[in-house]
mmCIF file of the N, C-alpha and C atoms, coordinates in Angstrom:
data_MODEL
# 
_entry.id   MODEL 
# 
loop_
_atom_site.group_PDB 
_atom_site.id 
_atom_site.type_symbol 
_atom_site.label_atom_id 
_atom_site.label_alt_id 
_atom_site.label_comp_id 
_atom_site.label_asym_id 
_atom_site.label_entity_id 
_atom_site.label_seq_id 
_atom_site.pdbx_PDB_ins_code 
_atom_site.Cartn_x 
_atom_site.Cartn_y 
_atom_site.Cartn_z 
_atom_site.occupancy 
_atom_site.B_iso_or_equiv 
_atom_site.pdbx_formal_charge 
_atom_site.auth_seq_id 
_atom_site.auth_comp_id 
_atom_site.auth_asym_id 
_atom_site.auth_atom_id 
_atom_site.pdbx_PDB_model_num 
ATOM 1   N N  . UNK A 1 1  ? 110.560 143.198 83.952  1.00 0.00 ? 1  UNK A N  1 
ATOM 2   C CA . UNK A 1 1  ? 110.235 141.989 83.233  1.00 0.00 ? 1  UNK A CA 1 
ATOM 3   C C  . UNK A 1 1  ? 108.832 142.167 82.647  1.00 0.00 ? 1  UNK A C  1 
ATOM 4   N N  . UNK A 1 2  ? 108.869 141.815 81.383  1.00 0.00 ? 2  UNK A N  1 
ATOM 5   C CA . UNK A 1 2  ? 107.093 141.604 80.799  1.00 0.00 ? 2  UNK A CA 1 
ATOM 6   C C  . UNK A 1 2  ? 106.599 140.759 80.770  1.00 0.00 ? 2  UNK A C  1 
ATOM 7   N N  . UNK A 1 3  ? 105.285 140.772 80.311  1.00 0.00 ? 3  UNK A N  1 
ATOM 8   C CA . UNK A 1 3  ? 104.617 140.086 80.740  1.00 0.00 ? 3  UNK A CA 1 
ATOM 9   C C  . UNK A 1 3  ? 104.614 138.635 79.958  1.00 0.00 ? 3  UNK A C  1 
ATOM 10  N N  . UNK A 1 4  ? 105.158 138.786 78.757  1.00 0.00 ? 4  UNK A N  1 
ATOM 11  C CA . UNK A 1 4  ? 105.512 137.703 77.850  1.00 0.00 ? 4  UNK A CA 1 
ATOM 12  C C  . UNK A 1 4  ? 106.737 137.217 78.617  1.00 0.00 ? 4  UNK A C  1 
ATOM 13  N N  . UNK A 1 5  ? 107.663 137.239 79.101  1.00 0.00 ? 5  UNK A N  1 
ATOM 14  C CA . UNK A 1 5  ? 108.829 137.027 79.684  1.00 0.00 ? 5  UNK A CA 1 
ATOM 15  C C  . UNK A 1 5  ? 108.266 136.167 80.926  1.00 0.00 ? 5  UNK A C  1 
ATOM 16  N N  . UNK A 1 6  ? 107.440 136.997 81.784  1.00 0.00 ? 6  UNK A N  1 
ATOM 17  C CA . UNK A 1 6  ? 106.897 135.893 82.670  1.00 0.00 ? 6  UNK A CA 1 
ATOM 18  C C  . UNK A 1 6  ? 105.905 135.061 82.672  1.00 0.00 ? 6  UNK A C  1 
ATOM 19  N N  . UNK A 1 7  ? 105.708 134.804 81.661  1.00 0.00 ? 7  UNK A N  1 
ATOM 20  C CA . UNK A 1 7  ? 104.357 133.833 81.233  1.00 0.00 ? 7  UNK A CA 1 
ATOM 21  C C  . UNK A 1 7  ? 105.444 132.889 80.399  1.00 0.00 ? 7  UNK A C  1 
ATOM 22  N N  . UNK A 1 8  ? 106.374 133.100 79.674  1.00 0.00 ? 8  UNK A N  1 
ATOM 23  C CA . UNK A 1 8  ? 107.380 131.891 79.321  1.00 0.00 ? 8  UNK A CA 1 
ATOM 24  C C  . UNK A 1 8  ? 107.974 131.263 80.470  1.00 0.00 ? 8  UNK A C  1 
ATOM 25  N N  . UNK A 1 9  ? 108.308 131.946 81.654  1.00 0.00 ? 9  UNK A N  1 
ATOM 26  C CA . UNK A 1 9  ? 109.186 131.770 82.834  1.00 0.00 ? 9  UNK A CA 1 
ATOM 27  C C  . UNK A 1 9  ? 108.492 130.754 83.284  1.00 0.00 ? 9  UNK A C  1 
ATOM 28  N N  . UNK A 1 10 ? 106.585 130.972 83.440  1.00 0.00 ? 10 UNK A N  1 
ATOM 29  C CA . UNK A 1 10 ? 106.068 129.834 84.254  1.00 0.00 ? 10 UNK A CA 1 
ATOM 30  C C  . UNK A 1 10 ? 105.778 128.429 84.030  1.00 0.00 ? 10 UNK A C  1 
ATOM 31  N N  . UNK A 1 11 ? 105.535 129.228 82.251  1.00 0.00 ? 11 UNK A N  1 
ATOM 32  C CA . UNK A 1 11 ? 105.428 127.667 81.546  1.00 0.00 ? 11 UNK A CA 1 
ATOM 33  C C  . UNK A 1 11 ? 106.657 126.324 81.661  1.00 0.00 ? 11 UNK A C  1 
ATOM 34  N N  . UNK A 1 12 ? 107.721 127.094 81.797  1.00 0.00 ? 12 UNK A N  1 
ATOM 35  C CA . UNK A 1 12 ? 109.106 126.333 81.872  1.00 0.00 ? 12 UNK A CA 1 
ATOM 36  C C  . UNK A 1 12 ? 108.904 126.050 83.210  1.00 0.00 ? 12 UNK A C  1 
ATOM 37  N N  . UNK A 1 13 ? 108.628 126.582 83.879  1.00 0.00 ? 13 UNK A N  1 
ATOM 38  C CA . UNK A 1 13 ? 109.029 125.725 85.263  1.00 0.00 ? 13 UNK A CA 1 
ATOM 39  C C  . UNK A 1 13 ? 107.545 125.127 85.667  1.00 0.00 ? 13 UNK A C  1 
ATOM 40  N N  . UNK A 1 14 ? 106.552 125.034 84.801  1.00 0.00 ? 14 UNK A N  1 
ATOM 41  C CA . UNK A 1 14 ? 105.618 124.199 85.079  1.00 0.00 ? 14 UNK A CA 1 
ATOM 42  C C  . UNK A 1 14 ? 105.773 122.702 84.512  1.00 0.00 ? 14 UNK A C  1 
ATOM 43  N N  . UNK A 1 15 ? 106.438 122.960 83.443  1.00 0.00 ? 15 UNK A N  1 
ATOM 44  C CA . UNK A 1 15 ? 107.189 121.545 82.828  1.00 0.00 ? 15 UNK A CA 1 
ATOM 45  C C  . UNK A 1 15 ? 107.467 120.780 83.095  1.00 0.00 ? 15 UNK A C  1 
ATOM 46  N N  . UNK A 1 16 ? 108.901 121.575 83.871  1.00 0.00 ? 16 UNK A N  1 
ATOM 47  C CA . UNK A 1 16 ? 110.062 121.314 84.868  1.00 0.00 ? 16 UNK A CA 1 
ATOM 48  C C  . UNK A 1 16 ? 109.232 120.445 86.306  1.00 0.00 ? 16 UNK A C  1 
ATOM 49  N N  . UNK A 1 17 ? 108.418 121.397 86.782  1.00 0.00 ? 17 UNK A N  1 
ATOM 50  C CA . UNK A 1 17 ? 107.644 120.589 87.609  1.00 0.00 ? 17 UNK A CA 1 
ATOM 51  C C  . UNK A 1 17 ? 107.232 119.209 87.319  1.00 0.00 ? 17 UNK A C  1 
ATOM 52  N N  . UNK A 1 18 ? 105.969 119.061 86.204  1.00 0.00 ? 18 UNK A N  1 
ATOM 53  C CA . UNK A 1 18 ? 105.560 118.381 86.211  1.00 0.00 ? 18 UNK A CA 1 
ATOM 54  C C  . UNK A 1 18 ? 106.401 116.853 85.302  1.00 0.00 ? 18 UNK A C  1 
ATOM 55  N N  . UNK A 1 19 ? 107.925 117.095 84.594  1.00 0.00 ? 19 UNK A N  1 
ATOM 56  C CA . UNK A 1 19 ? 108.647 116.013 84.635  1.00 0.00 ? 19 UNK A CA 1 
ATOM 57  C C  . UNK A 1 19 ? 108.822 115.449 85.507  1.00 0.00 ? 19 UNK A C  1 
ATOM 58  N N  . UNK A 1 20 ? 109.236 116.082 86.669  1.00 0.00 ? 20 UNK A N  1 
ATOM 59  C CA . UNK A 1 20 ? 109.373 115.074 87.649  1.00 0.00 ? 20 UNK A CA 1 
ATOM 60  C C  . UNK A 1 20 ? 108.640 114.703 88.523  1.00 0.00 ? 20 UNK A C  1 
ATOM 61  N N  . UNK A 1 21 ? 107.814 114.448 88.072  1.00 0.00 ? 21 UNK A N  1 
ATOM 62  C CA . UNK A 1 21 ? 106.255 113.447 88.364  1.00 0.00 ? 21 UNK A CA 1 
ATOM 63  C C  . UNK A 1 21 ? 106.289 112.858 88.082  1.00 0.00 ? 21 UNK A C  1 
ATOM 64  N N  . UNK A 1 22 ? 107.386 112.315 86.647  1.00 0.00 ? 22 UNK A N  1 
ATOM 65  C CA . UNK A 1 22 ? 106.956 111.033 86.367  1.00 0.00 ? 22 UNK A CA 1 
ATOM 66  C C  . UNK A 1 22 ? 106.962 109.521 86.931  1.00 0.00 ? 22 UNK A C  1 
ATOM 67  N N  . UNK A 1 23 ? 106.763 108.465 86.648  1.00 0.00 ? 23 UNK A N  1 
ATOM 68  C CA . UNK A 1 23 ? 107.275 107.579 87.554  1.00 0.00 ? 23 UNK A CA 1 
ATOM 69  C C  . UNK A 1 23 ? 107.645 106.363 86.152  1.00 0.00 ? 23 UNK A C  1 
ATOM 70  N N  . UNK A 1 24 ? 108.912 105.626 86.825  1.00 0.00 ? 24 UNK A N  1 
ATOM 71  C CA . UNK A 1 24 ? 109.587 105.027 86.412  1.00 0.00 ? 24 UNK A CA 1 
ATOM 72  C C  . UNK A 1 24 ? 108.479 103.670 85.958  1.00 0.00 ? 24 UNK A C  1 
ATOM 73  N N  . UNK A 1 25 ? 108.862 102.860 84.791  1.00 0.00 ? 25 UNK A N  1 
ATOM 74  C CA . UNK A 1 25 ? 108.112 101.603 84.760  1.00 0.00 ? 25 UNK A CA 1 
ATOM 75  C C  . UNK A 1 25 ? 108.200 100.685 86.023  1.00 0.00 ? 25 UNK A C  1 
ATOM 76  N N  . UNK A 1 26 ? 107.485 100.148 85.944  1.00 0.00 ? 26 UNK A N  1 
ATOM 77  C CA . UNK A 1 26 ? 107.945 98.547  87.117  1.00 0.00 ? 26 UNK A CA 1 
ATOM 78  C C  . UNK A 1 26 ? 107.988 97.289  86.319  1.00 0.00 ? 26 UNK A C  1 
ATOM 79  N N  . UNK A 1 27 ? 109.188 96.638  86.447  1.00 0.00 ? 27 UNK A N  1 
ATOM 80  C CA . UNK A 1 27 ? 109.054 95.270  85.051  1.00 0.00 ? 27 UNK A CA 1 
ATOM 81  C C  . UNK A 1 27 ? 108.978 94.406  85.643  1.00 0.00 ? 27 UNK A C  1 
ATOM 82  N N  . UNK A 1 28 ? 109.584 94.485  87.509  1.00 0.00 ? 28 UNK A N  1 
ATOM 83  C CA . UNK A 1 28 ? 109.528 93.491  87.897  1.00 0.00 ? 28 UNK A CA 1 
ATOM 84  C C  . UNK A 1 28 ? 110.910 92.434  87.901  1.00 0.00 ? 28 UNK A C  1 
ATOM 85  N N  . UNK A 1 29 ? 111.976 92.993  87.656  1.00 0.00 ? 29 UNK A N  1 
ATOM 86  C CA . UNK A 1 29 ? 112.816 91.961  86.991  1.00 0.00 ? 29 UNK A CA 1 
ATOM 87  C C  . UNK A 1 29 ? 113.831 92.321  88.389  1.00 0.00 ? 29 UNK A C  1 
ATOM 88  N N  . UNK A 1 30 ? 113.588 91.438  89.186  1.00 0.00 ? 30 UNK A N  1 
ATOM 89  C CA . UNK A 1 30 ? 114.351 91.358  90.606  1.00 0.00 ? 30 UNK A CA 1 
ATOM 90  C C  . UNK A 1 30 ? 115.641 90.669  90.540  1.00 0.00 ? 30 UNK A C  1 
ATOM 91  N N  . UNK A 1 31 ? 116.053 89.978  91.775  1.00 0.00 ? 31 UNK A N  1 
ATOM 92  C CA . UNK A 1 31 ? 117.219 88.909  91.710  1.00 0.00 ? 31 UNK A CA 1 
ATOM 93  C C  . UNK A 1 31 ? 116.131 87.610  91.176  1.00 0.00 ? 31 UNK A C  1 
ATOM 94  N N  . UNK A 1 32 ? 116.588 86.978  90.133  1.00 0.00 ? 32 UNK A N  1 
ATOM 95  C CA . UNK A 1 32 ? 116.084 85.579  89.597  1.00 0.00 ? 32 UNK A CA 1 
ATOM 96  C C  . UNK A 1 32 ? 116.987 84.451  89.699  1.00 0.00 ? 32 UNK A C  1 
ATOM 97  N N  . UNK A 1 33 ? 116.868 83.235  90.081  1.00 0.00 ? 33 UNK A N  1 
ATOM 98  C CA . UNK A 1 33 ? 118.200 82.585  90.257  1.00 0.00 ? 33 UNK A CA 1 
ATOM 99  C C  . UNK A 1 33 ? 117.095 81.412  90.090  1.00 0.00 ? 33 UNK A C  1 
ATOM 100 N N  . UNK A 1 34 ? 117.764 80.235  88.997  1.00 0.00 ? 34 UNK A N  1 
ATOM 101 C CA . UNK A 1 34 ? 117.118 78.939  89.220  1.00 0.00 ? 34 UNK A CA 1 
ATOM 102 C C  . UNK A 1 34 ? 117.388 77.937  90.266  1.00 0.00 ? 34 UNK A C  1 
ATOM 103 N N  . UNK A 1 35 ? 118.020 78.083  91.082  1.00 0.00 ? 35 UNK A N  1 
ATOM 104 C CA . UNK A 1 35 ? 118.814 77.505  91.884  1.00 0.00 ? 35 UNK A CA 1 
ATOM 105 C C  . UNK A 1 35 ? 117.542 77.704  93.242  1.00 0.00 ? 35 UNK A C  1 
ATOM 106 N N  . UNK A 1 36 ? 116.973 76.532  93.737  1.00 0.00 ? 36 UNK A N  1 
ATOM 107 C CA . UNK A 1 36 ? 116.796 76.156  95.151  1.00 0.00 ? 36 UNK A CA 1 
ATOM 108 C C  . UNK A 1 36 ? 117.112 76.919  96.286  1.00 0.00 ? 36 UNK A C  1 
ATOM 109 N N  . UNK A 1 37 ? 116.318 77.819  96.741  1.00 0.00 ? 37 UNK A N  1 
ATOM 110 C CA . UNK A 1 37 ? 116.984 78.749  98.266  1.00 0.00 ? 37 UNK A CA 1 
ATOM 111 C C  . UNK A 1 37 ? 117.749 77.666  99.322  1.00 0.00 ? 37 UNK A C  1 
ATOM 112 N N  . UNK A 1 38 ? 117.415 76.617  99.363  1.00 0.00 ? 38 UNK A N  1 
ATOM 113 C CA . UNK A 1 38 ? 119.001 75.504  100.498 1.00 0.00 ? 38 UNK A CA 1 
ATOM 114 C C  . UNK A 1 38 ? 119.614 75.171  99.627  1.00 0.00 ? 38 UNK A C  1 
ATOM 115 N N  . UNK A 1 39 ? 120.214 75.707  98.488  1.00 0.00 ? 39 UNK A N  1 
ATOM 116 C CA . UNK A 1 39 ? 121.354 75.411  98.030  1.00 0.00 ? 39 UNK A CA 1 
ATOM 117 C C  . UNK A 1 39 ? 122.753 76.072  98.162  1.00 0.00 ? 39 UNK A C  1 
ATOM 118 N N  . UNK A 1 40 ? 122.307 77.144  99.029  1.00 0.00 ? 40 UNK A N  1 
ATOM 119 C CA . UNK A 1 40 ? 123.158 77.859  99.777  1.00 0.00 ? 40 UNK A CA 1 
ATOM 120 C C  . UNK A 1 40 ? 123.883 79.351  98.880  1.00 0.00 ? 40 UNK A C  1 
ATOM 121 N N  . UNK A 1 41 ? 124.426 80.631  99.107  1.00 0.00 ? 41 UNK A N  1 
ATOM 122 C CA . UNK A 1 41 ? 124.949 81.269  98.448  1.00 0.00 ? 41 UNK A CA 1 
ATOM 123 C C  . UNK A 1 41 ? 126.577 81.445  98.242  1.00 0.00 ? 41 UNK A C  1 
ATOM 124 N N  . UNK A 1 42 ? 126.999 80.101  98.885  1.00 0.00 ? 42 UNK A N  1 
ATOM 125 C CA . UNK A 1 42 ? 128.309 80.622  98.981  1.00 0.00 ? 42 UNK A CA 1 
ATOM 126 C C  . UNK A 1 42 ? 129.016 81.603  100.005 1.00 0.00 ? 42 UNK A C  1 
ATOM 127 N N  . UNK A 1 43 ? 127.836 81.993  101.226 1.00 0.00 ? 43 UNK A N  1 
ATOM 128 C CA . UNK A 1 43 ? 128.669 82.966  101.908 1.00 0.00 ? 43 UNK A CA 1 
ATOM 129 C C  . UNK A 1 43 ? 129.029 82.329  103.437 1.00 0.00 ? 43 UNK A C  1 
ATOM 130 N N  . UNK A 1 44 ? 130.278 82.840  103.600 1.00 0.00 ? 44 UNK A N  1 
ATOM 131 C CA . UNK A 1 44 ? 130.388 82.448  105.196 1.00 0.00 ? 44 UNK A CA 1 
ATOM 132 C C  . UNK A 1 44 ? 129.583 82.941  105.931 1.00 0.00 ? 44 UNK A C  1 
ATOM 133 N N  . UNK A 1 45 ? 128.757 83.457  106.269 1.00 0.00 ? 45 UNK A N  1 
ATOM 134 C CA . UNK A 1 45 ? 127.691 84.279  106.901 1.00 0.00 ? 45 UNK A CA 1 
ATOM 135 C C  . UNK A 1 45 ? 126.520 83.313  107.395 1.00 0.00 ? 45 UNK A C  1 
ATOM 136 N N  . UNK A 1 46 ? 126.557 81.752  107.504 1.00 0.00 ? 46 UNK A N  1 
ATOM 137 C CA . UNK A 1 46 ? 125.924 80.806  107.529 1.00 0.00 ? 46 UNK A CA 1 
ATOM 138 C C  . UNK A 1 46 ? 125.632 80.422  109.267 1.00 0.00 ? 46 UNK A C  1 
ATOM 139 N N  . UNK A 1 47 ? 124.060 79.794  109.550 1.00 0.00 ? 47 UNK A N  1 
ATOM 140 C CA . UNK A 1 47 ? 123.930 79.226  110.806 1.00 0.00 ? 47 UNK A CA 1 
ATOM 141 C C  . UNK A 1 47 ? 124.966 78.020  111.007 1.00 0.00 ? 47 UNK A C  1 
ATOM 142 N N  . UNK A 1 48 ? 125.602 77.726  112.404 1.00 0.00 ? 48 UNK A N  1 
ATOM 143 C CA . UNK A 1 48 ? 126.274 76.753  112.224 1.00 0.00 ? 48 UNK A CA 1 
ATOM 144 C C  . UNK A 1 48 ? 125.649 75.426  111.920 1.00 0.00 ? 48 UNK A C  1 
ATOM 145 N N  . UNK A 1 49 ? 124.662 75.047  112.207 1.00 0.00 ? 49 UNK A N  1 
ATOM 146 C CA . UNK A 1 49 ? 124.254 73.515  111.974 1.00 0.00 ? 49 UNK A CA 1 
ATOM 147 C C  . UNK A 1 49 ? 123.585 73.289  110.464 1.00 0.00 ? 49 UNK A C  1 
ATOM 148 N N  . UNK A 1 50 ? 123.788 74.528  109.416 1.00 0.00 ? 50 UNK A N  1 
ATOM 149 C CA . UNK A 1 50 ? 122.927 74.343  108.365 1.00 0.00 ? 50 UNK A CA 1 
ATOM 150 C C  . UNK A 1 50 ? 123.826 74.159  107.857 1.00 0.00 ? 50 UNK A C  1 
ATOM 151 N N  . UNK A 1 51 ? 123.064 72.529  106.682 1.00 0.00 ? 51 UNK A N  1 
ATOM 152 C CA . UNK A 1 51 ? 124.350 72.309  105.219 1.00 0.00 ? 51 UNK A CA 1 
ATOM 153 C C  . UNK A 1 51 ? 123.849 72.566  104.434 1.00 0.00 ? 51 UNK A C  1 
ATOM 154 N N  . UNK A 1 52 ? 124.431 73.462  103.544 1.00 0.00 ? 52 UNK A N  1 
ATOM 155 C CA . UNK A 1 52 ? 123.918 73.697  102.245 1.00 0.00 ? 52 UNK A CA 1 
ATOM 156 C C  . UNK A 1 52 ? 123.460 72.643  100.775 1.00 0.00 ? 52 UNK A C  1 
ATOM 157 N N  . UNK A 1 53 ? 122.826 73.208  100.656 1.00 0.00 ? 53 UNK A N  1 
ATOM 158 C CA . UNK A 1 53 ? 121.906 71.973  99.315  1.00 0.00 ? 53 UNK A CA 1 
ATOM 159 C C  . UNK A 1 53 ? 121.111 71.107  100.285 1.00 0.00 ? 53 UNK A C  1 
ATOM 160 N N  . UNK A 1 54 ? 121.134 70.542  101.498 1.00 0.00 ? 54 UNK A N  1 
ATOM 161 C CA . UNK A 1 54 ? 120.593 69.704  101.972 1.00 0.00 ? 54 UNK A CA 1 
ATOM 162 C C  . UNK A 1 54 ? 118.773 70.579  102.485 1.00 0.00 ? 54 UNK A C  1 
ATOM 163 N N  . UNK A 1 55 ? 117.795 70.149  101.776 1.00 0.00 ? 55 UNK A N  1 
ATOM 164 C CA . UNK A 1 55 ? 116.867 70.559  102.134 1.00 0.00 ? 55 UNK A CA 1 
ATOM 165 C C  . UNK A 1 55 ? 116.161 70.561  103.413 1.00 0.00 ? 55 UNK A C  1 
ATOM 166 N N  . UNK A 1 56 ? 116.219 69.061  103.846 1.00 0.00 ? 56 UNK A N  1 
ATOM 167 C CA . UNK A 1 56 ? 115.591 68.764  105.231 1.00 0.00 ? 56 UNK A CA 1 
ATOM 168 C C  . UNK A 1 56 ? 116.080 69.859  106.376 1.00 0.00 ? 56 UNK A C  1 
ATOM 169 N N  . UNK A 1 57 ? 117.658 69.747  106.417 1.00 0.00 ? 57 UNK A N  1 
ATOM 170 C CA . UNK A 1 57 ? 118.164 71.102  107.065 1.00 0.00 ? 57 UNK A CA 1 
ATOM 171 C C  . UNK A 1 57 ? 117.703 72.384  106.994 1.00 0.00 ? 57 UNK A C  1 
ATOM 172 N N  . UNK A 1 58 ? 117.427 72.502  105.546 1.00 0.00 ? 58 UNK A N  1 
ATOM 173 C CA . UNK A 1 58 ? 117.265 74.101  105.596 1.00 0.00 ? 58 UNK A CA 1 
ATOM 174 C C  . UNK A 1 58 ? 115.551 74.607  106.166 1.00 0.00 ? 58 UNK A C  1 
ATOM 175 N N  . UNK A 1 59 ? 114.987 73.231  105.867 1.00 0.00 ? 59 UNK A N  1 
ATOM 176 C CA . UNK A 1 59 ? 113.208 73.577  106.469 1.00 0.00 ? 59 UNK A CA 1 
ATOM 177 C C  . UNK A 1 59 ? 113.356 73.528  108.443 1.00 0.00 ? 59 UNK A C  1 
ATOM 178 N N  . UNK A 1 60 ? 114.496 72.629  108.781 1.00 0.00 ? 60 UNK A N  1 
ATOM 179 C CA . UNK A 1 60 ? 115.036 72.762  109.882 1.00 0.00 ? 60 UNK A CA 1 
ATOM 180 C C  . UNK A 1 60 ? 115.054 73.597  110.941 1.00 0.00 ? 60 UNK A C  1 
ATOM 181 N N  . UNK A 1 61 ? 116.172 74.409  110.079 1.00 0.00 ? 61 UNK A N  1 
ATOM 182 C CA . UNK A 1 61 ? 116.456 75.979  110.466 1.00 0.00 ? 61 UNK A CA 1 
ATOM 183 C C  . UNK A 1 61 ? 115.740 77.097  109.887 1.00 0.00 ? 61 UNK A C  1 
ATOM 184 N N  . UNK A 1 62 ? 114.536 76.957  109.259 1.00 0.00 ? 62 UNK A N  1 
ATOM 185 C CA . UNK A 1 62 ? 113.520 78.047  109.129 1.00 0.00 ? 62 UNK A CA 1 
ATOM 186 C C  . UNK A 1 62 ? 112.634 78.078  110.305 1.00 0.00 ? 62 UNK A C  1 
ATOM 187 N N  . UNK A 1 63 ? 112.352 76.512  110.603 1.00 0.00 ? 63 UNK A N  1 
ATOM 188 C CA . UNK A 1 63 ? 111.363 76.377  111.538 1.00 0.00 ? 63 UNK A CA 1 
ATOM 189 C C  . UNK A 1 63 ? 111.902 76.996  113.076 1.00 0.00 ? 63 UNK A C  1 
ATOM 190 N N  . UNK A 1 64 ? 113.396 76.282  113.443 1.00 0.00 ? 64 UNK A N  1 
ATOM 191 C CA . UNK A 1 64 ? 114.064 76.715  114.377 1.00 0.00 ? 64 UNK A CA 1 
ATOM 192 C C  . UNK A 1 64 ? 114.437 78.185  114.650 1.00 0.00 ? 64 UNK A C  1 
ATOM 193 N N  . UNK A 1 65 ? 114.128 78.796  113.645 1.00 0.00 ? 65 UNK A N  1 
ATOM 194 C CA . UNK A 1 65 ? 114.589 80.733  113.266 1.00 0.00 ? 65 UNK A CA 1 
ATOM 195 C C  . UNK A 1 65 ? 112.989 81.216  113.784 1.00 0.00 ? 65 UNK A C  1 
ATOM 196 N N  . UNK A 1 66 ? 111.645 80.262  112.670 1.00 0.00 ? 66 UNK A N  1 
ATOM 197 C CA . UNK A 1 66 ? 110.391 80.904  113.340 1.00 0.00 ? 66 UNK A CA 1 
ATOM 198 C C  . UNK A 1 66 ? 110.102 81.182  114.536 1.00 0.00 ? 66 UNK A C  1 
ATOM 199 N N  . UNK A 1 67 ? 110.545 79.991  115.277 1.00 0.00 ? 67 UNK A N  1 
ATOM 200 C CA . UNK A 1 67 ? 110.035 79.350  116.552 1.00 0.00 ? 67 UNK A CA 1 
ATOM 201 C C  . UNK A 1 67 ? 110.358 80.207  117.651 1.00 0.00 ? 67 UNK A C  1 
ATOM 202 N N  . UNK A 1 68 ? 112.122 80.202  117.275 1.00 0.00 ? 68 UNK A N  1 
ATOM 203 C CA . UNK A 1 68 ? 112.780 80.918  118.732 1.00 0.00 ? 68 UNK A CA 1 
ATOM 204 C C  . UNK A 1 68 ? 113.138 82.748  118.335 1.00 0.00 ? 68 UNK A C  1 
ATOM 205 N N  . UNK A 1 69 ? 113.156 82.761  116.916 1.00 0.00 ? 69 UNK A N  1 
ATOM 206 C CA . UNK A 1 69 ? 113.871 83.955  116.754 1.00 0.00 ? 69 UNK A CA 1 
ATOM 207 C C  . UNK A 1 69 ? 112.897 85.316  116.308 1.00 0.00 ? 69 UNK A C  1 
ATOM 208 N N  . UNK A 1 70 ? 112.054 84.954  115.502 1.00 0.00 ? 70 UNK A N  1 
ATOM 209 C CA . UNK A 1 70 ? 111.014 85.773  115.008 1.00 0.00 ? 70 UNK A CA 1 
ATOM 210 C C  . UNK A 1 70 ? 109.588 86.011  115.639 1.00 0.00 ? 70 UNK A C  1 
ATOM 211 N N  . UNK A 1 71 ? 110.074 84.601  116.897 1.00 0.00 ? 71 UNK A N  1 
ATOM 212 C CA . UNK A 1 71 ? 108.742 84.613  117.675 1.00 0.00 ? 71 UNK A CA 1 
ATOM 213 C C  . UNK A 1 71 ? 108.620 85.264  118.963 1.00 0.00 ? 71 UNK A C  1 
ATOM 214 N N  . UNK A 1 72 ? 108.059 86.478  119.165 1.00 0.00 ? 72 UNK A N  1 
ATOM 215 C CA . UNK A 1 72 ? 107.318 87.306  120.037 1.00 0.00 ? 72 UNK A CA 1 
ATOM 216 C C  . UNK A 1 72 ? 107.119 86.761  121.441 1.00 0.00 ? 72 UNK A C  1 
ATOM 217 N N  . UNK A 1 73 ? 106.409 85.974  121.586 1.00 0.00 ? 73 UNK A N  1 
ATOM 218 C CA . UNK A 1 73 ? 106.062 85.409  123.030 1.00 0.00 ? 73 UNK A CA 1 
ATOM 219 C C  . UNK A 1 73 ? 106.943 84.554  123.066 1.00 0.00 ? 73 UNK A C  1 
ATOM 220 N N  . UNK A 1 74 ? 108.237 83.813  122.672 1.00 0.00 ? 74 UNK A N  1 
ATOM 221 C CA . UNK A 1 74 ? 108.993 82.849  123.015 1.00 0.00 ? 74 UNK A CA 1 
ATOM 222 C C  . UNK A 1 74 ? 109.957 83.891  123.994 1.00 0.00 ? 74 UNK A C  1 
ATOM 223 N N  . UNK A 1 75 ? 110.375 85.267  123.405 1.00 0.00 ? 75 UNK A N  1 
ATOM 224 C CA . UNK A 1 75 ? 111.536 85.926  123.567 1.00 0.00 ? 75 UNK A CA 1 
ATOM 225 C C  . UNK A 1 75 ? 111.162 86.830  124.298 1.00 0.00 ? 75 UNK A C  1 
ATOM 226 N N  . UNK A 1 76 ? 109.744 87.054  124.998 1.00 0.00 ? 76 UNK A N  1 
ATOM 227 C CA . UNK A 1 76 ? 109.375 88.182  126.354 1.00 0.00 ? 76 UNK A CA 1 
ATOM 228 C C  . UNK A 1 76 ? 109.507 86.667  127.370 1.00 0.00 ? 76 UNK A C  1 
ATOM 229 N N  . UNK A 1 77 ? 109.592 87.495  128.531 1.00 0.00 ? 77 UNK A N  1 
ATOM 230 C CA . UNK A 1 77 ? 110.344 86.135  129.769 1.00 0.00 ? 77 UNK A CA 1 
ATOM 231 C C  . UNK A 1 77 ? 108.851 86.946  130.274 1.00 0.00 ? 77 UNK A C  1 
ATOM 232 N N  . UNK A 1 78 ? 107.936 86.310  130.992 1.00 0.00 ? 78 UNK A N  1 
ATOM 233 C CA . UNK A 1 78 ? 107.231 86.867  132.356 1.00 0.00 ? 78 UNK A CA 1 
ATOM 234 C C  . UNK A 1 78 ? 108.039 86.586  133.407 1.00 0.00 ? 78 UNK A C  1 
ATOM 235 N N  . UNK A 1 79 ? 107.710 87.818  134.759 1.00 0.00 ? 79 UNK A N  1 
ATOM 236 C CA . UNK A 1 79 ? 108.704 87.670  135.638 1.00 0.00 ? 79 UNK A CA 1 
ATOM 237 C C  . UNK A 1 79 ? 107.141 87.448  136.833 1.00 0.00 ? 79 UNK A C  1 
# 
């Protein structure tokens, strides 16, 4: 191989390298929904005492999820 041959070889795969570096935009454009989070999604997958659309409920069962479920010292027992 010469030396022109491998000096094209590196340039190409320095390219090659450095395309995929690139990084994608970020636009930001997530799930958007105008719709109220207690208005429910339609799925059976629901707490039993929560009604959907009803707000008071749903601040309800956030608080009741903080309290007992996400909370750390509620859910260690000392013995």
């Amino acid at each position: 191989m010469n030396s022109r041959t491998a000096t094209t070889l590196m340039a190409v795969l320095a390219a090659a390298a450095l395309a995929a570096c690139g990084e994608k935009p970020q636009t930001g454009a997530g799930i958007r929904s105008d719709a109220p989070p207690y208005a429910g999604t339609g799925s059976n997958f629901t707490q039993a005492g929560w009604k959907a659309g009803d707000k008071a409920s749903w601040e309800s069962e956030l608080k009741a999820r903080q309290q007992y479920g996400q909370n750390e010292y509620t859910r260690t027992q000392t013995k």
